[in-house]
CHARMM internal coordinates of N, CA and C (Angstrom, degrees):
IC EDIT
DIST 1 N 1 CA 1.4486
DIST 1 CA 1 C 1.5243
ANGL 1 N 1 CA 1 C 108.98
DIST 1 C 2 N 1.0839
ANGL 1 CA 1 C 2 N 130.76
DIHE 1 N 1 CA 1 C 2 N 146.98
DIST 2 N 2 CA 1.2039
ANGL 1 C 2 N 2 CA 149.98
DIHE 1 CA 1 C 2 N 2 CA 157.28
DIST 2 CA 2 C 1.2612
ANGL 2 N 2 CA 2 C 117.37
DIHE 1 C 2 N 2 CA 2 C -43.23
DIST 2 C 3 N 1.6259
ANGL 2 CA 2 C 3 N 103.81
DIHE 2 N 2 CA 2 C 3 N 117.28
DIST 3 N 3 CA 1.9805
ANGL 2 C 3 N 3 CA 125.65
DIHE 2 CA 2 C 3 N 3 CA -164.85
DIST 3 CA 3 C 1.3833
ANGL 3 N 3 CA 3 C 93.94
DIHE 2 C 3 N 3 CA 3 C -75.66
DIST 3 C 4 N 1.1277
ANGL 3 CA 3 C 4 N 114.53
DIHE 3 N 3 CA 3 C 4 N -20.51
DIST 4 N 4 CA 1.7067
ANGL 3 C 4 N 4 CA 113.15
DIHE 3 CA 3 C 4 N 4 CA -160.65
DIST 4 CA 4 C 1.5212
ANGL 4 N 4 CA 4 C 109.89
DIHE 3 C 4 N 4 CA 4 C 178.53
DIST 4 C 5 N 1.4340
ANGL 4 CA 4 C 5 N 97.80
DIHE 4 N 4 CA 4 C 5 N 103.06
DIST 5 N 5 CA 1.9052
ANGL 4 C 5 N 5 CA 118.19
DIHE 4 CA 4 C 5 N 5 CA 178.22
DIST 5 CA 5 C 1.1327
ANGL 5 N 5 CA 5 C 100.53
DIHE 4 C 5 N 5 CA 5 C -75.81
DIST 5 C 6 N 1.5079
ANGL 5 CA 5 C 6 N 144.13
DIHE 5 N 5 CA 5 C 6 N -6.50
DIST 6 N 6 CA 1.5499
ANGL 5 C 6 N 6 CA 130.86
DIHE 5 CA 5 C 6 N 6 CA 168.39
DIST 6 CA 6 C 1.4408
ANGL 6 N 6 CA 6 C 127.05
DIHE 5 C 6 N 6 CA 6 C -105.94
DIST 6 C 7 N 0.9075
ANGL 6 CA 6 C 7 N 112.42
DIHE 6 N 6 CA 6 C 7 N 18.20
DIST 7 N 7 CA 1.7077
ANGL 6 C 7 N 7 CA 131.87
DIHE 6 CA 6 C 7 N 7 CA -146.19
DIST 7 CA 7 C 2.1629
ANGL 7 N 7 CA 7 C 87.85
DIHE 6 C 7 N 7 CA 7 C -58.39
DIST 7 C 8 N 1.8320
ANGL 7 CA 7 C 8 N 96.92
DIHE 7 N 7 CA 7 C 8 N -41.42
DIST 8 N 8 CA 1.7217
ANGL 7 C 8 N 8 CA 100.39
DIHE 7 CA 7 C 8 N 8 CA -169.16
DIST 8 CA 8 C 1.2271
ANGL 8 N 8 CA 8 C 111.94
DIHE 7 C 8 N 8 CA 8 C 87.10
DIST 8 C 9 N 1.3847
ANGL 8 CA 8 C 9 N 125.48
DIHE 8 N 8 CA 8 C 9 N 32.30
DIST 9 N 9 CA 1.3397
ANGL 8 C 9 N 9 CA 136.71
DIHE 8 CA 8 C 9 N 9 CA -168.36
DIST 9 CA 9 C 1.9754
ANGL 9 N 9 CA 9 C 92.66
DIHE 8 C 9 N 9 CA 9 C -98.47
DIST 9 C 10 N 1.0725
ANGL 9 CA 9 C 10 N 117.82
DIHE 9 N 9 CA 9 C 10 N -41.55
DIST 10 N 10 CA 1.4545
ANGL 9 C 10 N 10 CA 132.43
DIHE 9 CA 9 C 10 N 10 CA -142.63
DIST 10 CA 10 C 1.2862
ANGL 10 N 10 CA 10 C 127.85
DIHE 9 C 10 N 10 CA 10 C 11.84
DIST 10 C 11 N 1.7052
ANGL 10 CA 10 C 11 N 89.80
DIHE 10 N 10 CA 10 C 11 N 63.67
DIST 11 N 11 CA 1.6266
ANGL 10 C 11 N 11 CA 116.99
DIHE 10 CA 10 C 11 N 11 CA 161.55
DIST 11 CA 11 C 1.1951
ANGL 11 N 11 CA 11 C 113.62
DIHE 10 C 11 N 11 CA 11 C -89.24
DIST 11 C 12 N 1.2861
ANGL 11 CA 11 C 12 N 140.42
DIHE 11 N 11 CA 11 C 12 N -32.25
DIST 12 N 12 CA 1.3785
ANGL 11 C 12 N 12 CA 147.17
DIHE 11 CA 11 C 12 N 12 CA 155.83
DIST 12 CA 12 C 1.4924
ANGL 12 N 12 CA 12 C 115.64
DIHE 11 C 12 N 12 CA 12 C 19.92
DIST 12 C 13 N 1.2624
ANGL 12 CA 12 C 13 N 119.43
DIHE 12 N 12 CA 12 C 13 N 121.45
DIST 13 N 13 CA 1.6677
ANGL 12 C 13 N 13 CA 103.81
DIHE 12 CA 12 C 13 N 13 CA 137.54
DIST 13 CA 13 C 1.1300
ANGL 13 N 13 CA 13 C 107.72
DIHE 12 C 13 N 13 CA 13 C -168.21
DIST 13 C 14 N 1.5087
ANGL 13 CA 13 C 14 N 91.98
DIHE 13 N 13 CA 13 C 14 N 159.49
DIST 14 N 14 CA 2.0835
ANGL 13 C 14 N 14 CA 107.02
DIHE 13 CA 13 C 14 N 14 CA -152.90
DIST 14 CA 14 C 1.7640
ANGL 14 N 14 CA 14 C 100.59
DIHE 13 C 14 N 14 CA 14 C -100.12
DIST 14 C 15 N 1.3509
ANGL 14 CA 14 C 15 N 91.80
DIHE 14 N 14 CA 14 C 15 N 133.88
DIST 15 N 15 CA 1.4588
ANGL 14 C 15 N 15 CA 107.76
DIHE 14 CA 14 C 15 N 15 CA -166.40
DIST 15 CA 15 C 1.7098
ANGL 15 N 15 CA 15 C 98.67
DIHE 14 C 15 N 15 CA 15 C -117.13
DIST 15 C 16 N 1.4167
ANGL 15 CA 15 C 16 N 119.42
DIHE 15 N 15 CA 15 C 16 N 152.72
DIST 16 N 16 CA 1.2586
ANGL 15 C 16 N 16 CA 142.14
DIHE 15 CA 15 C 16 N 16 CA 160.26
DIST 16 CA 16 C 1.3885
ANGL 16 N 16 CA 16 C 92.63
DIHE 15 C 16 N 16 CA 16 C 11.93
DIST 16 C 17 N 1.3287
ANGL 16 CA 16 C 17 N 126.70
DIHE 16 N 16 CA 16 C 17 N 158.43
DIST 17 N 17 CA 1.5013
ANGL 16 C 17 N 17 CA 143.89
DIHE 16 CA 16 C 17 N 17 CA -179.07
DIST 17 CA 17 C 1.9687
ANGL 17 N 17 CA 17 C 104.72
DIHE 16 C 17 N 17 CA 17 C 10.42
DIST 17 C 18 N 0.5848
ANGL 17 CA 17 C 18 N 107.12
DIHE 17 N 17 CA 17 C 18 N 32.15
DIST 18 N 18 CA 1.9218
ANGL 17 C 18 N 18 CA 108.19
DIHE 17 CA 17 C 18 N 18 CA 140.00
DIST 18 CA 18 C 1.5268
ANGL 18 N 18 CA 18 C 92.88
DIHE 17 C 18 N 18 CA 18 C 79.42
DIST 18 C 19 N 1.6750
ANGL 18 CA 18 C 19 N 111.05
DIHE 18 N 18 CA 18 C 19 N 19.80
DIST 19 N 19 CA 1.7358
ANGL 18 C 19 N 19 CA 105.22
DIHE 18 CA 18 C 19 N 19 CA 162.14
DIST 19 CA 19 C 1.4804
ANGL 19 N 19 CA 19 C 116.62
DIHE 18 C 19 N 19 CA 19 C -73.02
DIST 19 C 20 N 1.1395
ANGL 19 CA 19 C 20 N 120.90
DIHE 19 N 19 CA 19 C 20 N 131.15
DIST 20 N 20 CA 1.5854
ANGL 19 C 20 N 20 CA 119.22
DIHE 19 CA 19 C 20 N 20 CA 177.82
DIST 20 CA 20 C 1.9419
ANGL 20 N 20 CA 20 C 108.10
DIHE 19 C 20 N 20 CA 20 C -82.56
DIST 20 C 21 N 0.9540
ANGL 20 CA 20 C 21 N 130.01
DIHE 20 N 20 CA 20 C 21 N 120.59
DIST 21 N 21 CA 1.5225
ANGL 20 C 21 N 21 CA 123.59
DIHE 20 CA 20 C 21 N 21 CA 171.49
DIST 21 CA 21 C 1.4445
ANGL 21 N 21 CA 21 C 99.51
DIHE 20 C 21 N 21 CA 21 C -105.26
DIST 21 C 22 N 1.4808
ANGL 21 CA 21 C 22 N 114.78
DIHE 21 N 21 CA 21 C 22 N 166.59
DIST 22 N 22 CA 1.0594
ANGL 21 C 22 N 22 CA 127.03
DIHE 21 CA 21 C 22 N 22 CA 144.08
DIST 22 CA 22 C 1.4746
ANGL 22 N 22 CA 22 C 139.92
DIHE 21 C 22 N 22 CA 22 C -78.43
DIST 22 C 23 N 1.2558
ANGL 22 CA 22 C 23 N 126.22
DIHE 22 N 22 CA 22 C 23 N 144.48
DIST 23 N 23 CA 1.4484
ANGL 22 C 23 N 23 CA 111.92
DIHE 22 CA 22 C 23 N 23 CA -176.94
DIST 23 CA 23 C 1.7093
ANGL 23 N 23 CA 23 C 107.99
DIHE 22 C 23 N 23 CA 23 C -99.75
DIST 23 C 24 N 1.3377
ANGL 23 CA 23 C 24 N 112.23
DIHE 23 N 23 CA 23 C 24 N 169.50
DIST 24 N 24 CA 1.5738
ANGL 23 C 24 N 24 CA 129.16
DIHE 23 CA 23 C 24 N 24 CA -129.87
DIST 24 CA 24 C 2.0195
ANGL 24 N 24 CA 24 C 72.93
DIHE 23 C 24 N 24 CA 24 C -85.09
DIST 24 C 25 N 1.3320
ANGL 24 CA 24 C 25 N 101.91
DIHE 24 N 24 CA 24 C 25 N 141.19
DIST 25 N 25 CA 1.2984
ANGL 24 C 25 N 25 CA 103.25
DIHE 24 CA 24 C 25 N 25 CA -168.33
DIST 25 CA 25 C 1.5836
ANGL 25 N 25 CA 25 C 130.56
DIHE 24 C 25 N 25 CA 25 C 76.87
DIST 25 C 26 N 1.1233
ANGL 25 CA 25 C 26 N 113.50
DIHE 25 N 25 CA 25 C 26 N -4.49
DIST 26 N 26 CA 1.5576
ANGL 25 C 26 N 26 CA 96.55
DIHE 25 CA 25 C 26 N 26 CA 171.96
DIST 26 CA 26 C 1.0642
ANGL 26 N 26 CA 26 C 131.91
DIHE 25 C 26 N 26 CA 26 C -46.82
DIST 26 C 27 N 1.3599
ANGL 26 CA 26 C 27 N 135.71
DIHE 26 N 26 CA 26 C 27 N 151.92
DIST 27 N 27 CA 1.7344
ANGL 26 C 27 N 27 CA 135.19
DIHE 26 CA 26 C 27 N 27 CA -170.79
DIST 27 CA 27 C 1.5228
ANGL 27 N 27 CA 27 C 112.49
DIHE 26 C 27 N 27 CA 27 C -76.03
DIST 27 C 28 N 1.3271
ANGL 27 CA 27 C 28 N 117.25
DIHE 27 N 27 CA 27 C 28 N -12.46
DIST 28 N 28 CA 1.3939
ANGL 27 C 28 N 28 CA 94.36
DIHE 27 CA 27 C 28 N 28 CA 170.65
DIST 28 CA 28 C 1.4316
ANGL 28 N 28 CA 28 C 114.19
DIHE 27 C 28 N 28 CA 28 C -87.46
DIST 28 C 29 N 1.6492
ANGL 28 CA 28 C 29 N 109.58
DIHE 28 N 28 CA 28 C 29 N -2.41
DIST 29 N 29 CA 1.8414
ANGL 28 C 29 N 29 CA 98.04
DIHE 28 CA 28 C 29 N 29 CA 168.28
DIST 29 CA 29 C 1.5183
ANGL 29 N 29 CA 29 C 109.01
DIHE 28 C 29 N 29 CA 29 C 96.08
DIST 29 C 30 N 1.4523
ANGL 29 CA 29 C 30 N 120.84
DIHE 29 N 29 CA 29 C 30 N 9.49
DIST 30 N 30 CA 1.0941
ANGL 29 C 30 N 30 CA 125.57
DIHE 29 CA 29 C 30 N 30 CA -154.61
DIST 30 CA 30 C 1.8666
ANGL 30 N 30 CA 30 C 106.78
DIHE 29 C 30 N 30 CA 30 C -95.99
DIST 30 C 31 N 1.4013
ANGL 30 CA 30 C 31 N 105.95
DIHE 30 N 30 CA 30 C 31 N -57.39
DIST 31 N 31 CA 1.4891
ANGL 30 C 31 N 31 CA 113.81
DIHE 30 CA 30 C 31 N 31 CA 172.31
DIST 31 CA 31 C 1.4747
ANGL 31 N 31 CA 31 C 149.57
DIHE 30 C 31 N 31 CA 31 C -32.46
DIST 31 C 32 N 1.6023
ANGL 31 CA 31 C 32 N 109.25
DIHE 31 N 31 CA 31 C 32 N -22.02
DIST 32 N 32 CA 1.2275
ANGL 31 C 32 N 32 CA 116.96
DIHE 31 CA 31 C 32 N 32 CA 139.59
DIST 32 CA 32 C 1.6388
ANGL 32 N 32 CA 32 C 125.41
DIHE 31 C 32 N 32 CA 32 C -153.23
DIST 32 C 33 N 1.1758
ANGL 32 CA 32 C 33 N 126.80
DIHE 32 N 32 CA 32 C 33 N 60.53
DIST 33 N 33 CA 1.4247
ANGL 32 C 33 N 33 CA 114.17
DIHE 32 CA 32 C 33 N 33 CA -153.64
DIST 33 CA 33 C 1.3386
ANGL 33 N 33 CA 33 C 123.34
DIHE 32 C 33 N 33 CA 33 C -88.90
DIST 33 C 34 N 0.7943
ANGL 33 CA 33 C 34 N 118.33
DIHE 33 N 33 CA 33 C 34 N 163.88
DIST 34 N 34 CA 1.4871
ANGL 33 C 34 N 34 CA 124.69
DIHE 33 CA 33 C 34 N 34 CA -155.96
DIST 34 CA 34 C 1.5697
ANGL 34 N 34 CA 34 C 123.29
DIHE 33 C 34 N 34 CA 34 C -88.64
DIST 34 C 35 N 1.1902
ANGL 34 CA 34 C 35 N 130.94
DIHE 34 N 34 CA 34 C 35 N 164.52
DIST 35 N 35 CA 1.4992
ANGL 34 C 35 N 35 CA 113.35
DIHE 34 CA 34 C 35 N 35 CA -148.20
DIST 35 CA 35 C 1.8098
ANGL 35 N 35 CA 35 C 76.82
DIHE 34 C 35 N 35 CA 35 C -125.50
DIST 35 C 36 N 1.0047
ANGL 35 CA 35 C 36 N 148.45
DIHE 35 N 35 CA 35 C 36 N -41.80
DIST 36 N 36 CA 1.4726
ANGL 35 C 36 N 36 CA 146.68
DIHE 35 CA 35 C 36 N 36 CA -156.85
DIST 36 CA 36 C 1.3544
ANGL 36 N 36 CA 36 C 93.04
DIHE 35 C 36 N 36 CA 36 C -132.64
DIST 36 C 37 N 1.3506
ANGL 36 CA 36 C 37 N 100.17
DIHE 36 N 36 CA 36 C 37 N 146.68
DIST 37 N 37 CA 1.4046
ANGL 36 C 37 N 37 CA 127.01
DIHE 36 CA 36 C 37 N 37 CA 163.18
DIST 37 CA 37 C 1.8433
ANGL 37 N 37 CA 37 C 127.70
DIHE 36 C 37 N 37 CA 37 C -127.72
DIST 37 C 38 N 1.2413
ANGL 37 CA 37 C 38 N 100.35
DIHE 37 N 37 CA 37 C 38 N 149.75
DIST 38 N 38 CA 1.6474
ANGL 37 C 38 N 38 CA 86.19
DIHE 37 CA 37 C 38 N 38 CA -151.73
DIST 38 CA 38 C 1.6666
ANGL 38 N 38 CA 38 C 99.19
DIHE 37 C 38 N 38 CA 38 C -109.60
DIST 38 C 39 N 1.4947
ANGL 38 CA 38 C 39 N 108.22
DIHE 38 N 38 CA 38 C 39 N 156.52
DIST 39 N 39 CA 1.4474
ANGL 38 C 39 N 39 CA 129.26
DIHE 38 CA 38 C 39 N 39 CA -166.39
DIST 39 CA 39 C 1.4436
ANGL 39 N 39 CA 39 C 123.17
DIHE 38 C 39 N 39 CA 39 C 1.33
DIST 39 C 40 N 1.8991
ANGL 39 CA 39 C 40 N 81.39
DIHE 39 N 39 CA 39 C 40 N -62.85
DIST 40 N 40 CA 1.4861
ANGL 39 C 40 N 40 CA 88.71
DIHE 39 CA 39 C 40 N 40 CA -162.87
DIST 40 CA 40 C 1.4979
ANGL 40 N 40 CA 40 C 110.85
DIHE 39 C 40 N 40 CA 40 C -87.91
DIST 40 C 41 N 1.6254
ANGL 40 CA 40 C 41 N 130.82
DIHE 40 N 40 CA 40 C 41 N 4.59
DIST 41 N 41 CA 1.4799
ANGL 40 C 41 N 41 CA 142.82
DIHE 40 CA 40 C 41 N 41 CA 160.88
DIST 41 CA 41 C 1.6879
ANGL 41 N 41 CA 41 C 98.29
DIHE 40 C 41 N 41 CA 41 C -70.29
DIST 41 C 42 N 1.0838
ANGL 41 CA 41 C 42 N 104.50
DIHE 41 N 41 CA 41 C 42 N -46.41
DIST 42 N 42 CA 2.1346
ANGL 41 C 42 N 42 CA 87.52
DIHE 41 CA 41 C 42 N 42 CA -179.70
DIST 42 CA 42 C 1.0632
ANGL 42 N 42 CA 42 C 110.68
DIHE 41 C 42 N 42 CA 42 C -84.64
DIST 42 C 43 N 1.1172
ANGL 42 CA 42 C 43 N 129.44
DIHE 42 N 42 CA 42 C 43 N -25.22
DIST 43 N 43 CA 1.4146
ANGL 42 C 43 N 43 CA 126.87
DIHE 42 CA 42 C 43 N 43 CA -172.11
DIST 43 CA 43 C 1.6618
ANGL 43 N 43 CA 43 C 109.70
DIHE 42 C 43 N 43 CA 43 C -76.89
DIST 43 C 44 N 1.6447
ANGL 43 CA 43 C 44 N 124.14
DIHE 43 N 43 CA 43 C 44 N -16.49
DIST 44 N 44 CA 0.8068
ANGL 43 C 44 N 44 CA 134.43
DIHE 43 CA 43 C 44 N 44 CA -176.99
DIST 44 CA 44 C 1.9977
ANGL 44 N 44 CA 44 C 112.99
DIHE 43 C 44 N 44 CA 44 C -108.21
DIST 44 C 45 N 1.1470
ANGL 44 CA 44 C 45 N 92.57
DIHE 44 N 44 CA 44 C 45 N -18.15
DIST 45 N 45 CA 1.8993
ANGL 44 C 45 N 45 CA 107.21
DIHE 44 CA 44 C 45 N 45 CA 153.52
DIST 45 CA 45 C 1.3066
ANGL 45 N 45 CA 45 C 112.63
DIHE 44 C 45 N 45 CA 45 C -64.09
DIST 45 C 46 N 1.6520
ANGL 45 CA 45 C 46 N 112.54
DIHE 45 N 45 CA 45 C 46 N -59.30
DIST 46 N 46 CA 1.0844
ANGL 45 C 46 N 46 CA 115.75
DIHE 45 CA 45 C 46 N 46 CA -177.70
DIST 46 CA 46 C 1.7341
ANGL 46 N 46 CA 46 C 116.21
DIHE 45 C 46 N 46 CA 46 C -50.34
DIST 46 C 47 N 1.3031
ANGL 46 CA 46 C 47 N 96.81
DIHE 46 N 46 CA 46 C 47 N -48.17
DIST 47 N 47 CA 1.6462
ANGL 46 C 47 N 47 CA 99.55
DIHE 46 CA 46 C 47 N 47 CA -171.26
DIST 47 CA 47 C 1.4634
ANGL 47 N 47 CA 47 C 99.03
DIHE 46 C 47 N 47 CA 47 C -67.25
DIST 47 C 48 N 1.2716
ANGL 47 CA 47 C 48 N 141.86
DIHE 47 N 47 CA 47 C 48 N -54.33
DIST 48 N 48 CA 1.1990
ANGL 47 C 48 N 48 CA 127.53
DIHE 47 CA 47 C 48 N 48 CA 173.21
DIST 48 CA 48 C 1.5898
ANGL 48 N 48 CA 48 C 123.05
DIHE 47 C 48 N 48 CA 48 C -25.43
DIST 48 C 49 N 1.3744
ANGL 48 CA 48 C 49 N 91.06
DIHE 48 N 48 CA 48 C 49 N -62.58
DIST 49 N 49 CA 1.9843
ANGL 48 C 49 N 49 CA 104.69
DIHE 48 CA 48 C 49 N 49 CA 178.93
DIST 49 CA 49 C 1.1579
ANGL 49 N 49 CA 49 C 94.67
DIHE 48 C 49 N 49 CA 49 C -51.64
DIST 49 C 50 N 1.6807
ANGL 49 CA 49 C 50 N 137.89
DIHE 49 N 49 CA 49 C 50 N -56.65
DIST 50 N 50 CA 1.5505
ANGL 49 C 50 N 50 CA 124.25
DIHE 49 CA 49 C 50 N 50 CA -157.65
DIST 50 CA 50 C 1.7738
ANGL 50 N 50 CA 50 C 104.36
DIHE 49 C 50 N 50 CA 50 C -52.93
DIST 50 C 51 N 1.3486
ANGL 50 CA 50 C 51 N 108.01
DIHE 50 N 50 CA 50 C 51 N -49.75
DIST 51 N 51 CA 1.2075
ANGL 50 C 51 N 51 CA 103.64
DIHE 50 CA 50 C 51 N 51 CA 175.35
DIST 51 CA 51 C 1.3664
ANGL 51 N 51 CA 51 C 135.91
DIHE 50 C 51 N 51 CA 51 C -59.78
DIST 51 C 52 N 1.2113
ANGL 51 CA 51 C 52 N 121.02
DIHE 51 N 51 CA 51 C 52 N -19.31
DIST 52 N 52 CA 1.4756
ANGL 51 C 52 N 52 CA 127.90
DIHE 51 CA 51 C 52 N 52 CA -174.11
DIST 52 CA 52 C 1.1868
ANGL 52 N 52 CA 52 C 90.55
DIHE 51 C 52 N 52 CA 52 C -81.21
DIST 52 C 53 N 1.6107
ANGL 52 CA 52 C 53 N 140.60
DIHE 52 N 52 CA 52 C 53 N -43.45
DIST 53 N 53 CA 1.5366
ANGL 52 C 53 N 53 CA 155.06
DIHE 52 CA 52 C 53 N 53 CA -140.54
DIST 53 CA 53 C 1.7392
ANGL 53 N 53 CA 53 C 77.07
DIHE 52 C 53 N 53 CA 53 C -84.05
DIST 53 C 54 N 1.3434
ANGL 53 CA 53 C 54 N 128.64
DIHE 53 N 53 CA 53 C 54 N -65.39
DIST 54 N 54 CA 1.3597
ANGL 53 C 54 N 54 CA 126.30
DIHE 53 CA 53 C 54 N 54 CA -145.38
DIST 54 CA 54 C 1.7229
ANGL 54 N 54 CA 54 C 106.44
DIHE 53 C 54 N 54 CA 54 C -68.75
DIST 54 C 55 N 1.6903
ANGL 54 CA 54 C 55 N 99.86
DIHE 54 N 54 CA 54 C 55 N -31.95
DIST 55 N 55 CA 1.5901
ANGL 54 C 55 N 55 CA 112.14
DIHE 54 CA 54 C 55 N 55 CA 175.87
DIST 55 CA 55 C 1.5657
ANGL 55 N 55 CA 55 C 100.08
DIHE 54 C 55 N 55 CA 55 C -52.37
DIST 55 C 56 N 1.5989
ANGL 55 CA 55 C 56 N 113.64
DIHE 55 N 55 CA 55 C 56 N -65.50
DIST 56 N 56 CA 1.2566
ANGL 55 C 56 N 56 CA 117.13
DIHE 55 CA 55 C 56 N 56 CA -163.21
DIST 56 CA 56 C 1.5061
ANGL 56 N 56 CA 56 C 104.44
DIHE 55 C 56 N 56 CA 56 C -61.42
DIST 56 C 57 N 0.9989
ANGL 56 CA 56 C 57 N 136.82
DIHE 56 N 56 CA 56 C 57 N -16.95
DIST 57 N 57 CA 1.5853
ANGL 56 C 57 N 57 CA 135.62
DIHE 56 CA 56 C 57 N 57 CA -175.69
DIST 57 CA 57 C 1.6440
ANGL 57 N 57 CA 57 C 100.01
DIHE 56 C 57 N 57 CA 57 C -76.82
DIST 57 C 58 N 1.6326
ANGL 57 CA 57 C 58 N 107.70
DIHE 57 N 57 CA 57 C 58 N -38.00
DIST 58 N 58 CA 1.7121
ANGL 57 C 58 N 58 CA 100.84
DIHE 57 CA 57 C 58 N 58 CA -176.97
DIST 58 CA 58 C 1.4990
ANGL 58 N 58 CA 58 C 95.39
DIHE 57 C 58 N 58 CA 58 C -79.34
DIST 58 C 59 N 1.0432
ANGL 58 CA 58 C 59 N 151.64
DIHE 58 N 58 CA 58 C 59 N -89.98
DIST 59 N 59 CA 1.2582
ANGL 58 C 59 N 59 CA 148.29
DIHE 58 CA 58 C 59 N 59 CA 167.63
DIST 59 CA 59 C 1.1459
ANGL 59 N 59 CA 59 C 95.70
DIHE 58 C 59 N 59 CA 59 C 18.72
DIST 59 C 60 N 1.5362
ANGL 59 CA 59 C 60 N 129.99
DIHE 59 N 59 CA 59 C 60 N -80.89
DIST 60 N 60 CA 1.5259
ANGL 59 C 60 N 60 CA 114.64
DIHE 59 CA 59 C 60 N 60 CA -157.91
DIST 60 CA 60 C 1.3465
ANGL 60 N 60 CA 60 C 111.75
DIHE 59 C 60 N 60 CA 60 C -84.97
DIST 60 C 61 N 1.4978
ANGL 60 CA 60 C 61 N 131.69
DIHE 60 N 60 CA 60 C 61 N 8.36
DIST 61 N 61 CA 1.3548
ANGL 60 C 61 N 61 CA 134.14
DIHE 60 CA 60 C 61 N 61 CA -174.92
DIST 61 CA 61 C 2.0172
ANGL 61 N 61 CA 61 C 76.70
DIHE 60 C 61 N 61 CA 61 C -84.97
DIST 61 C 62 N 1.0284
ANGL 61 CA 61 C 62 N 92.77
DIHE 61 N 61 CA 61 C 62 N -67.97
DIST 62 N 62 CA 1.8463
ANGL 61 C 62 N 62 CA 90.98
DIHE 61 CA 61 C 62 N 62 CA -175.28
DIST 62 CA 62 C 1.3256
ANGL 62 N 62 CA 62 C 133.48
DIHE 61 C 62 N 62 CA 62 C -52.91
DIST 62 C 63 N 0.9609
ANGL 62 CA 62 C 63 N 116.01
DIHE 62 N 62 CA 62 C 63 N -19.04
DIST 63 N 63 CA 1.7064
ANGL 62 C 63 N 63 CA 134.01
DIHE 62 CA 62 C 63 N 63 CA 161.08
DIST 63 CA 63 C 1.6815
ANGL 63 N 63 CA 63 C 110.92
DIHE 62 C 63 N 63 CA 63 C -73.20
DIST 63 C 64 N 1.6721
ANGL 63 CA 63 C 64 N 125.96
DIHE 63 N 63 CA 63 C 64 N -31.46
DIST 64 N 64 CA 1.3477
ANGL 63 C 64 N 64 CA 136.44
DIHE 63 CA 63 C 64 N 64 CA 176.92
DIST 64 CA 64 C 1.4662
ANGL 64 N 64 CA 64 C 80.59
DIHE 63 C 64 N 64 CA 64 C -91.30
DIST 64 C 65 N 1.0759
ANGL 64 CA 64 C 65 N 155.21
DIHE 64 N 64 CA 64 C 65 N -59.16
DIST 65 N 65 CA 1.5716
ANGL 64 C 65 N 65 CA 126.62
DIHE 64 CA 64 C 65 N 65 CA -157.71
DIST 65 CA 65 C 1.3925
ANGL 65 N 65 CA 65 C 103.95
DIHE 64 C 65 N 65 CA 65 C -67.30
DIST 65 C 66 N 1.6056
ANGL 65 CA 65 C 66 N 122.84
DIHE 65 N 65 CA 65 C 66 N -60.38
DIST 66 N 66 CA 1.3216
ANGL 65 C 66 N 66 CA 124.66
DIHE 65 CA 65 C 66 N 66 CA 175.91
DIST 66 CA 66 C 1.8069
ANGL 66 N 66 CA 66 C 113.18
DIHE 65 C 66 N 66 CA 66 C -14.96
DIST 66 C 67 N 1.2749
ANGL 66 CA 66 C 67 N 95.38
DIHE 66 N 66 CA 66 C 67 N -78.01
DIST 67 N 67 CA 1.3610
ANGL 66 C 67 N 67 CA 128.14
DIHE 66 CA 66 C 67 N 67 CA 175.86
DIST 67 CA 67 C 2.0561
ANGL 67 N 67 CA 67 C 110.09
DIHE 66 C 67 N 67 CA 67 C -25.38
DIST 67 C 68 N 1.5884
ANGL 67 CA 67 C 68 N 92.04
DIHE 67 N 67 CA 67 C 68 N -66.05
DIST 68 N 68 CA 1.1433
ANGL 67 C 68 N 68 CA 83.92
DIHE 67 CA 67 C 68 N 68 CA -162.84
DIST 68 CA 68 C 1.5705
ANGL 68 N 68 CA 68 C 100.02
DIHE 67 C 68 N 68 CA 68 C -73.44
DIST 68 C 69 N 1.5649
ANGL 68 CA 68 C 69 N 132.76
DIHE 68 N 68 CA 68 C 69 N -14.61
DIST 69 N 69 CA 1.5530
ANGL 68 C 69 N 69 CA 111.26
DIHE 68 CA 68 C 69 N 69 CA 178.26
DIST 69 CA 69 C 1.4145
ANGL 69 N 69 CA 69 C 116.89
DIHE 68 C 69 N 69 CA 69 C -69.50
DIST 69 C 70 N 1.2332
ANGL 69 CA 69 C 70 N 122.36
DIHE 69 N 69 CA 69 C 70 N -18.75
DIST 70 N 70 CA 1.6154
ANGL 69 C 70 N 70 CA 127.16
DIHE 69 CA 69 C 70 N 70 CA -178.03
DIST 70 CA 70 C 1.6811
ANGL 70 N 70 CA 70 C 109.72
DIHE 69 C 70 N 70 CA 70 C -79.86
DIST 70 C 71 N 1.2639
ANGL 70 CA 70 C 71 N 113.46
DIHE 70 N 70 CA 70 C 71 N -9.93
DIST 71 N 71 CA 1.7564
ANGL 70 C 71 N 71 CA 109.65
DIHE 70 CA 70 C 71 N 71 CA 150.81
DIST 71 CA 71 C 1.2599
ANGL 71 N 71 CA 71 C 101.13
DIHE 70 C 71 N 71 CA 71 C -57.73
END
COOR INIT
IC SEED 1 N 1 CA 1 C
IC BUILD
């Protein structure tokens, strides 16, 4: 059954006694998803996160410089 009849995908379609399913591909990702992911999908999560981590490290290097010139 359908996680969510409002999602606004309008992939929808109504089957036998008034269950709503999703159809194969809908955008919220819901219709068949997958239970494991393989090597090179985490390993490539991971590298994403390293980078967001390294952004957020400049961010606050620049927020402590900001900072300390307004003493």
């Amino acid at each position: 059954m359908c996680h969510q009849t409002s999602c606004g995908c309008e992939q929808h379609e109504q089957i036998s006694r008034g269950v709503t399913q999703h159809h194969q591909g809908c955008c919220c990702g819901y219709a068949h998803p997958r239970r494991f992911r393989t090597r090179e999908e985490i390993v490539q999560d991971m590298d994403d996160y390293l980078k967001q981590l390294h952004a957020e490290i400049k961010g606050v290097e620049e927020r402590i410089a900001e900072l300390k010139k307004e003493d």
